[in-house]
C-alpha positions in Angstrom: 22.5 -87.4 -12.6 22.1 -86.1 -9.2 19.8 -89.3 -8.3 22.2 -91.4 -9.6 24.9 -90.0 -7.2 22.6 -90.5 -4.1 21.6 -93.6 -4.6 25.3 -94.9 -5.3 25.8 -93.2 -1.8 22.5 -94.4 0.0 24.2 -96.7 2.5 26.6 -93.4 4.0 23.5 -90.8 3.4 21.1 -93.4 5.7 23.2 -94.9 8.0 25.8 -91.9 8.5 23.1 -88.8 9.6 22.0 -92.4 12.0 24.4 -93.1 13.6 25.5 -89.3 14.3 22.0 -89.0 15.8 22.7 -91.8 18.3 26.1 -90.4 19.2 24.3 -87.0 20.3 22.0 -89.3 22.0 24.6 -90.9 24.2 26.4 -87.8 24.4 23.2 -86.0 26.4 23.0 -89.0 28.8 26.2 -88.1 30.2 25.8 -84.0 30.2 23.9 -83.1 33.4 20.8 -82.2 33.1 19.7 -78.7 33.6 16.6 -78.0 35.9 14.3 -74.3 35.2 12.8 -72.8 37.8 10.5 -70.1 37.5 8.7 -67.2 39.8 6.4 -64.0 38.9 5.8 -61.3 40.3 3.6 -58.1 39.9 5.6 -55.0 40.7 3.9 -51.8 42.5 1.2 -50.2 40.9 1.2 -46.7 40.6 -2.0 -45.0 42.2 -3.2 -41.5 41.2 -1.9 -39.3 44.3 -3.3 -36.9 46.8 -0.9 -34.0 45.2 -2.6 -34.1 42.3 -5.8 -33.4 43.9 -4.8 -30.7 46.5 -2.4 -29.2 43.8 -5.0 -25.9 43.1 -4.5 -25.1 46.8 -0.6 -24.4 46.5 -0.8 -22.4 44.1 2.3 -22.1 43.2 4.1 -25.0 44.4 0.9 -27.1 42.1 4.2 -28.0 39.2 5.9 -29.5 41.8 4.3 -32.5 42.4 5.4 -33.7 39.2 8.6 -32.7 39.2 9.8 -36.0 40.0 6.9 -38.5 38.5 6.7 -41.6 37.9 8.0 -44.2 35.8 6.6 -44.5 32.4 6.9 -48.5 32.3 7.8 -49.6 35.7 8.0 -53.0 34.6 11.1 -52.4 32.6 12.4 -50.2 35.7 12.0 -53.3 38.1 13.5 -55.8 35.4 16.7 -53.4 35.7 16.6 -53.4 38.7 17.1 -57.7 39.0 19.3 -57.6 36.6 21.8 -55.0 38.6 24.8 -56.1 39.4 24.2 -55.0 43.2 21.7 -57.9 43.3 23.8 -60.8 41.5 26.6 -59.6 43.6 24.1 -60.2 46.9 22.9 -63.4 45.1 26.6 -65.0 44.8 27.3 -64.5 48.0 24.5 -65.8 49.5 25.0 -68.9 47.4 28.4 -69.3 47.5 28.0 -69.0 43.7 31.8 -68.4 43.3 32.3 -71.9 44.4 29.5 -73.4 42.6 30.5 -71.9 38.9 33.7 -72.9 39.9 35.0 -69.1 39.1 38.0 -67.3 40.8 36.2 -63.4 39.9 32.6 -62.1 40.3 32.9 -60.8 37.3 33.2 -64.2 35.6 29.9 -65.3 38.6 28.1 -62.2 37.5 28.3 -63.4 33.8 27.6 -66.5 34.5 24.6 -65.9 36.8 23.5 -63.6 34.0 23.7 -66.7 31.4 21.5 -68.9 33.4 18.7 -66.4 34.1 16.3 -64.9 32.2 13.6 -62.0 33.1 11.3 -60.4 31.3 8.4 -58.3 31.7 4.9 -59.1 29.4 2.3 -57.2 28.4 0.1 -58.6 31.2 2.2 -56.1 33.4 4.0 -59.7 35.2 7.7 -60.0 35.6 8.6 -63.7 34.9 12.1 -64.9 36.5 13.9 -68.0 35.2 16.5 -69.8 36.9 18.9 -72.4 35.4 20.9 -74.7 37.4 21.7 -78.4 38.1 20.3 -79.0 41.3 16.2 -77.9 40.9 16.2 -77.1 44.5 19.0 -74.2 44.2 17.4 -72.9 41.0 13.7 -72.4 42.5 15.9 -70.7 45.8 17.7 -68.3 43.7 14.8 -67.5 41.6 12.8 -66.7 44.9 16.0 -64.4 46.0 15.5 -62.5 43.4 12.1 -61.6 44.1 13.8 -61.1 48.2 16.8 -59.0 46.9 14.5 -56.7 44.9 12.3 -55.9 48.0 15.5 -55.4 49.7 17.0 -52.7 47.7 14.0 -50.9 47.1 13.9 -50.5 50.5 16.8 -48.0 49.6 15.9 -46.5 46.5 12.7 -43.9 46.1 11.2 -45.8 42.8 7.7 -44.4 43.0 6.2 -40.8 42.1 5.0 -40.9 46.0 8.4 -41.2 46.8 10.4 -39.9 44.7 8.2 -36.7 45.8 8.9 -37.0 49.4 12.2 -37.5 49.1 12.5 -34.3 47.5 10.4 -32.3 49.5 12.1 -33.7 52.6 15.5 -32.2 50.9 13.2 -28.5 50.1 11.9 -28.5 53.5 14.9 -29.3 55.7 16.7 -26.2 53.5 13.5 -24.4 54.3 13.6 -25.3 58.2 17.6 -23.8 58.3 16.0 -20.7 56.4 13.4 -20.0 59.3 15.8 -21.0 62.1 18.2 -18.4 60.9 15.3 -15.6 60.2 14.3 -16.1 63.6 17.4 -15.8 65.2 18.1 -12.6 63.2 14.8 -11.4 64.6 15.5 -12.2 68.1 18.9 -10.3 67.6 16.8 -7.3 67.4 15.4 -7.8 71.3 11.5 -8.2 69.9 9.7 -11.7 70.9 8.0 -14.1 68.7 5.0 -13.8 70.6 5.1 -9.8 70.3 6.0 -10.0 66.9 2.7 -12.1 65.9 0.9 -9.5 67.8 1.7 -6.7 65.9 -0.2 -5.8 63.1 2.3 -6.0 60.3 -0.2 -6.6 56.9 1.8 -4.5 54.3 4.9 -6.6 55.7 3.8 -10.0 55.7 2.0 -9.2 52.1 5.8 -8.5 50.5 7.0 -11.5 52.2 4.4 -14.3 51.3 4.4 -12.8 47.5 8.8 -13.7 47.5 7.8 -16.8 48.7 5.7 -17.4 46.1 8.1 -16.0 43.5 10.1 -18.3 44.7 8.1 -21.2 44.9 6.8 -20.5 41.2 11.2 -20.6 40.3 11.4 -23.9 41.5 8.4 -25.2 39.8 9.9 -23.7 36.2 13.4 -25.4 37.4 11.7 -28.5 38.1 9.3 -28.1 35.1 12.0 -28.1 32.8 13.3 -31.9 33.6 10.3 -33.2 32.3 8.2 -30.7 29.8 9.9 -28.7 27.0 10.1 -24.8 27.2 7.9 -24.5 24.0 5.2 -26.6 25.8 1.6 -24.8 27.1 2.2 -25.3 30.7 5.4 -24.5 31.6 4.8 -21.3 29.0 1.9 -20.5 31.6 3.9 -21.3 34.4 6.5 -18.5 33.4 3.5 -16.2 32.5 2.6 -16.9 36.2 5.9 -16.2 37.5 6.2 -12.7 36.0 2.8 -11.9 37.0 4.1 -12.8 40.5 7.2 -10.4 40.0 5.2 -7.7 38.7 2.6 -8.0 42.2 5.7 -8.4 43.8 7.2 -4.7 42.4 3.7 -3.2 42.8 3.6 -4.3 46.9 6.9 -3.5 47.6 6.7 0.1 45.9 3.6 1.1 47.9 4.5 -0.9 51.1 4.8 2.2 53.9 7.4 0.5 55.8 9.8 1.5 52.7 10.6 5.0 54.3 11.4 3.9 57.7 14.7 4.3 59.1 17.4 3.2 61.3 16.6 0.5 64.0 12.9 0.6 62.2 13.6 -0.5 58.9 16.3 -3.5 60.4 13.4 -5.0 62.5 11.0 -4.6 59.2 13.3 -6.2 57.3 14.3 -8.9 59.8 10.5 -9.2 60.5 10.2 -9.7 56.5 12.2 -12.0 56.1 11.4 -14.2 59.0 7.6 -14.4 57.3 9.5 -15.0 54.0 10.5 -17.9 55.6 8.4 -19.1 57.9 5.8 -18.9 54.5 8.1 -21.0 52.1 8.4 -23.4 55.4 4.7 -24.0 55.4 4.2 -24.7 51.7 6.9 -27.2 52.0 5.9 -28.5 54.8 2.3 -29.4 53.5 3.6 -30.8 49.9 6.1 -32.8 52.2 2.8 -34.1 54.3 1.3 -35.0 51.0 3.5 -37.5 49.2 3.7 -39.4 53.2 0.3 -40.2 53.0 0.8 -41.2 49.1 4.0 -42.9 50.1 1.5 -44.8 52.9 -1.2 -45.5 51.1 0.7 -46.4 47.6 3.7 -48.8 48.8 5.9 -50.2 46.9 4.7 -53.6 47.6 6.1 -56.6 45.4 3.1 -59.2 44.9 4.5 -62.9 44.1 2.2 -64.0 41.6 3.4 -67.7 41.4 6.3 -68.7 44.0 9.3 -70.7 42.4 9.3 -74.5 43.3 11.8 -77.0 42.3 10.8 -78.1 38.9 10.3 -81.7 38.2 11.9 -82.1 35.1 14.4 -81.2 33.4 14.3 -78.2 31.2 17.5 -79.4 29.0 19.3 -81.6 27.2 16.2 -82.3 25.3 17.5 -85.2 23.9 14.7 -86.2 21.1 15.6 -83.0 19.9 19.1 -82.7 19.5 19.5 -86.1 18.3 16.7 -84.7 14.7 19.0 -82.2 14.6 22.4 -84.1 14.6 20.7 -86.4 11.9 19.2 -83.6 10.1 22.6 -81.6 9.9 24.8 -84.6 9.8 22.7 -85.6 6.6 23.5 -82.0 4.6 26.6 -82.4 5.7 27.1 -85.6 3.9 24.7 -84.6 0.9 27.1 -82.1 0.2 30.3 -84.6 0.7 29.2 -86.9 -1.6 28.9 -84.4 -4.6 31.6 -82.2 -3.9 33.5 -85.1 -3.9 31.4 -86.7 -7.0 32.5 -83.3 -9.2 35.6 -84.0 -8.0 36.3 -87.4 -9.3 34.5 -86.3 -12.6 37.3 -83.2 -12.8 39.9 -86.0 -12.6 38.6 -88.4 -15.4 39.0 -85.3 -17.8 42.7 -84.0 -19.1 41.6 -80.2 -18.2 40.3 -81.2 -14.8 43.4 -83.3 -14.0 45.6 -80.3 -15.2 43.5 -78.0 -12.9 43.6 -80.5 -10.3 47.4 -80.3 -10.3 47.9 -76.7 -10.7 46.0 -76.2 -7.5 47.4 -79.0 -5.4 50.6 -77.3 -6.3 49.6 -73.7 -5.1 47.9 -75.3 -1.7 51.4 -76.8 -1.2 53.5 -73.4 -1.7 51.2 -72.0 0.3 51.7 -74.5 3.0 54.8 -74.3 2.7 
């Protein structure tokens, strides 16, 4: 039965699904064509740093030099990165891309711009950046801004562990530098000299003060610590054991420091004295982490490697036209498959008195419904 109803239909299901095909045909010849352009790029590599090595001799500043690490898939970081809106927004104005989409918002540009790029990051470690457009010379030019707007605004971001540690030891040591410059004008207050200050012999003093600066150092390690390890893990659990070994030195030196029973003018220069070697101690051990992640920050970089530079591609990358005129046919022909017995069963409802009674009963309902 079924073969029967195609082949009293053959001419529509043959020449029907045909001559759709040929009208998407035609139809592609008058959409403009659409050109790809493509660029890669290898983003900075993260290299073991210095900090890591030299860590033992800070004791205990050691935690922070991965207080702010690295990126666990820097791919994916730089990916976000192209696709922010501060570099579309640097991209359509550049290329007049307002003008171009014919769009009266950037948000509408930024969506559109969005639409007719694609990047993605593989598993070779490349970042791939496709660029749709109609002309194939402004496609490869915007695909190779990309690569140029990315360098740009890394320029102002600190992406790698190198950096992201300098940056915050810069912020640590400038708080340490207004720390020392107040100690030692506090100290000066007092009428005694830097110069005759070093000369004294003040052991039990200086002790006191370079154990507070480690207590402190070792409390922003745990503080730092705790943005990137859990409180239940082994290290920062020996890290506090650390710290409270530190305190309890700390109780120790200061009980049996002899300076603790001096009075009057005596015990304000010993504690102005204290407190400037406090300083100048914490000073130092920023100083030398700051010193470190430079020279990482030097000798990592976050250099951007173009892998494969976009030209303008020769042909186009769509319509594909073979294509879409199979699938016309192919859909056009269901379409019509499905015509022809839907409207089959429906003649075959007619012939009968039940069908046409059916038949009637819902024309009527589709026509108070209409109405």
């Amino acid at each position: 039965d079924l073969l029967v109803v195609l082949a009293e239909h053959w001419k529509l299901l043959v020449f029907g699904p045909l001559a759709a095909g040929l009208a998407a045909l035609g139809i592609t010849f008058v959409v403009d064509p659409i050109f790809t352009a493509t660029a890669r790029i290898l983003p900075p590599q993260q290299q073991q740093s210095t900090a890591a090595m030299v860590a033992q001799q800070l004791g205990a500043l050691a935690g922070l030099a991965g207080a702010a690490t690295g990126l666990k898939n820097p791919a994916d970081q730089y990916v976000a990165l192209l696709k922010s809106r501060s570099v579309a927004d640097r991209l359509i104005e550049r290329f007049d891309l307002l003008r171009v989409y014919d769009k009266k918002y950037l948000q509408d540009a930024r969506k559109e711009l969005d639409g007719n790029t694609k990047i993605n990051a593989g598993r070779d470690g490349l970042i791939t950046i496709d660029v749709d457009d109609k002309d194939p010379k402004r496609a490869a030019a915007i695909a190779n801004a990309y690569v140029e707007e990315l360098g740009e605004l890394m320029k102002r971001l600190a992406l790698t562990e190198a950096q992201q540690r300098r940056a915050f030891f810069e912020k640590q040591l400038e708080k340490a530098r207004d720390g020392l410059k107040r100690a030692q004008q506090a100290l000066a207050a007092v009428g005694v000299s830097e110069s005759v200050l070093k000369a004294e012999p003040r052991a039990a003093a200086e002790g006191v003060a370079q154990l507070k600066a480690a207590v402190t150092a070792k409390e922003v390690q745990l503080s730092a610590m705790r943005g990137y390890l859990a409180e239940t893990s082994p290290d920062f659990r020996q890290a506090q054991q650390e710290l409270a070994a530190l305190r309890a030195q700390l109780v120790r030196a200061e009980q049996s420091d002899p300076n603790t029973s001096a009075t009057g003018a005596t015990q304000d220069y010993i504690s102005r004295y204290r407190d400037f070697k406090y300083q100048e101690t914490l000073f130092e051990l920023m100083a030398k982490q700051y010193e470190i992640a430079r020279l990482d920050e030097a000798r990592e970089g976050a250099l951007i490697q173009v892998v494969d530079t976009a030209i303008p591609p020769e042909r186009k990358s769509r319509p594909r036209r073979a294509l879409i005129a199979i699938v016309t046919m192919v859909a056009s022909a269901l379409l019509l498959v499905v015509y022809v017995f839907l409207s089959g069963a429906w003649r075959n409802a007619e012939a009968t008195a039940d069908g046409a009674r059916k038949l009637a009963a819902l024309r009527a309902a589709l026509g108070r419904a209409h109405g």
